[in-house]
C-alpha angles and dihedrals in degrees: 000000000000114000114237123235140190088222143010116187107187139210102353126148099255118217101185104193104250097087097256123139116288114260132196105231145132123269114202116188123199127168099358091308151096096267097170147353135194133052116324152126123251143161109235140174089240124015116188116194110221111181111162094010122105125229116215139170099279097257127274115225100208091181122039129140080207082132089125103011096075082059092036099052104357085182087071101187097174085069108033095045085064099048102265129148118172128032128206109209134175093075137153087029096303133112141166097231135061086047130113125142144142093232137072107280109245134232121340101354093071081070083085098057150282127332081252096062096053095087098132113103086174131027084228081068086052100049090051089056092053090046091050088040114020127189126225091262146062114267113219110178129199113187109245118235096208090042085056096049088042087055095057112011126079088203128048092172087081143063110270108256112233096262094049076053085056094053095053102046089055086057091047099052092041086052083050092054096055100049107285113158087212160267131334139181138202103197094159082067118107087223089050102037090092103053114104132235074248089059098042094039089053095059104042088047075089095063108065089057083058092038079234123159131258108217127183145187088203138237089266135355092196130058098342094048088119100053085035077064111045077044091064092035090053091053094047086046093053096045096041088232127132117260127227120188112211123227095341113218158147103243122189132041086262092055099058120124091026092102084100087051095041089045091047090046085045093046088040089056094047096065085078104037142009117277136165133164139206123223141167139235102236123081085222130078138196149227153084119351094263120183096212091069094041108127153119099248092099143353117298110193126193129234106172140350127197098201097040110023098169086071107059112102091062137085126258094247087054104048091051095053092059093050098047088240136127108247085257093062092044096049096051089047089050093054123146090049143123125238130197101209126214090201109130152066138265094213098046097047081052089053096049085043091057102043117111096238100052129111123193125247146172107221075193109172101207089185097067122102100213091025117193104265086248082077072068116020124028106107100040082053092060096048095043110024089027113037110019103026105034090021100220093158147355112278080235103065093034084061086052086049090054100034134019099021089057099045080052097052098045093037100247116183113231093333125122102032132087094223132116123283085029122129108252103248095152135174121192112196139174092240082198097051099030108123135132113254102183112092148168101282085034109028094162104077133126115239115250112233107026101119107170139005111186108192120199084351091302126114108247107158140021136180120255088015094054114201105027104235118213145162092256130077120275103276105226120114130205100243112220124204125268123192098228091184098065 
């Protein structure tokens, strides 16, 4: 007797996450998960023929400020329509919950979104939500530092007194026990600079008992990036944590050409604890107008200004021509304001993309008006420019850099495989018409050659018809943390 699916596709090439060779087999779905793979004949509710496409894990965004974004707008286009499926958010040390104040939330956690959306005390009250309205995609939290400072200190601009230590550790480990991943921090951050290796270490003292993970945008990402790393590794050391460096990189025109010295002192380090790192697949970042990276080394574009909001969609050197002012000056008249920073090298984002360490994310900001095109674009670039046109790598190993290294990495439960037993997050792509099309002049434009994501088994975006309406809730969970090492 034939078994009955929901689903049969047929005959695609099967990359299965894990970075093994591709293989043309059938996938069969039932009941939201992977319920067989090879070669054989079936009787199903739906059966897609998918000759000459290729089947991957649907892609894991390990880096993601969607905080907001998956309440603000749970269809999430930007993401589905590359392919993604599930969304870490909570990075560069903030975070969404646990967050509620009566006051604008301050740099950069205002990044997120206004003082109004900030309505979760505990991240128990955020996860309801999700479970009452859920996105199209998979929630994977991390606990923001500077959130948690924001949320007990009048005065970011210090170090955190013992008993406002104390304060925060009682959120984090509140936030732990209700399924947080971990802890980031954001240290580059003019509201984080202050705190102390006391303050950080104190914190992340919670994660080891949760076998939960320490990120962090580091202390510095320029000059300093060495010392900004052994920083982060001591106190993963200390805390006995994993370490996940966010959007490696060489940033500044004089630190051009170090990505072979950053990657050794990474690898170096690795021999003694567990470390990983995202990146992304652009030579430009993006944040808040920050003074310290104003310069003439390369372009800074601006995406939005608070104080003079006619003004966003220029560069800085523009801007300040007009004005009759130094970049400096026109900078400092511009603040509060976002930049998108032209600040790194080709050579050196192929070489972090290549590392065998490295995840992909986005690093994507929704809230900005003018968004840098990876919001949009980041994964479909590493499978078209990266992988197939500059051949970087293998697809195959550009799908395990998307997929099952990261659900490795951030401990995952049957996510990021194509194996049985598995959740069906799927993503079905043309591996010959698969490219990026948002960029810097157009970010808000849908990928080519992304035809199908299933998440949890059920259809959530196609190609042509965009965000696949039906009669059922929007499939995405919020993924709470498991201690797979108990």
């Amino acid at each position: 007797m034939n078994v009955l699916y929901d689903l049969i596709i047929k005959g695609a090439l099967v990359i299965d996450g894990s970075g093994e060779k591709a293989k043309q087999v059938n996938v069969a779905i039932a009941n939201k998960k992977i319920a067989a793979i090879g070669n054989f004949d079936a009787e199903a509710e739906q059966i897609i023929n998918a000759q000459g496409l290729v089947l991957a894990p649907g892609f894991i965004d390990v880096h993601t400020h969607d905080d907001l974004e998956v309440i603000r707008n749970p269809d999430m286009l930007a993401k589905v329509s590359q392919g993604v499926s599930t969304v870490v958010i909570g990075n560069c040390g903030i975070s969404a919950s646990p967050y509620k104040l009566d006051v604008a939330p301050p740099d950069p956690i205002n990044l997120l979104g206004n003082q109004e959306e900030f309505s979760f005390g505990c991240l128990s009250e955020y996860v309801d939500y999700l479970a009452s309205k859920p996105p199209n995609v998979n929630v994977v939290a991390l606990v923001g530092h500077t959130t948690l400072r924001a949320q007990v200190m009048d005065d970011l601009s210090r170090a955190a007194t013992d008993d406002e230590i104390a304060q925060m550790q009682v959120l984090l480990q509140g936030a732990l026990e209700n399924g947080a991943k971990g802890l980031s921090t954001g240290l580059a951050y003019k509201n984080a600079k202050a705190s102390t290796a006391k303050e950080t270490e104190a914190l992340a003292q919670a994660l080891n008992a949760f076998g939960a993970l320490y990120t962090t945008h580091l202390r510095t990402e320029f000059d300093g990036i060495i010392d900004a790393l052994d920083e982060a590794f001591t106190l993963g050391k200390k805390v006995q944590s994993p370490v996940v460096i966010s959007h490696l990189k060489c940033a500044g025109k004089q630190n051009w050409g170090r990505s072979a010295e950053i990657i050794n002192h990474v690898e170096q380090a690795s021999k003694h604890q567990p470390i990983a790192c995202d990146c992304y697949p652009y030579h430009a970042s993006s944040s808040t107008l920050d003074l310290n990276q104003v310069t003439d080394d390369f372009e800074i574009f601006i995406t939005w200004s608070d104080a003079e909001p006619d003004m966003a969609g220029q560069t800085l050197a523009a801007i300040a021509k007009q004005w009759q002012l130094s970049l400096m000056d026109a900078a400092k008249r511009l603040m509060p304001a976002g930049a998108v920073y032209h600040g790194m090298n080709e050579n050196d984002v192929k070489a972090f993309l290549q590392y065998d360490r490295s995840m992909v994310g986005s690093d994507g900001l929704p809230c900005d008006p003018h968004p840098h095109p990876r919001l949009w674009g980041a994964f479909p670039r590493v499978l078209g420019r990266y992988s197939r046109d500059n051949a970087l790598f293998p697809l195959e190993k550009a799908v395990h850099k998307m997929t099952g290294k990261s659900a490795k990495n951030f401990k995952l439960v049957d996510r990021g495989l194509i194996k049985e037993g598995y959740f069906a997050d799927l993503v079905l792509f043309d591996p010959d018409s698969v490219l990026d099309n948002a960029d810097f002049t157009q970010p808000f434009a849908i990928s080519s050659g992304i035809k199908k994501l299933w998440v949890n088994g059920q259809l959530t975006y196609q190609e042509n018809s965009g965000v696949v309406a039906s009669n059922t809730i929007r499939p995405g969970k919020f993924l709470k943390h498991i201690n797979n090492e108990e």
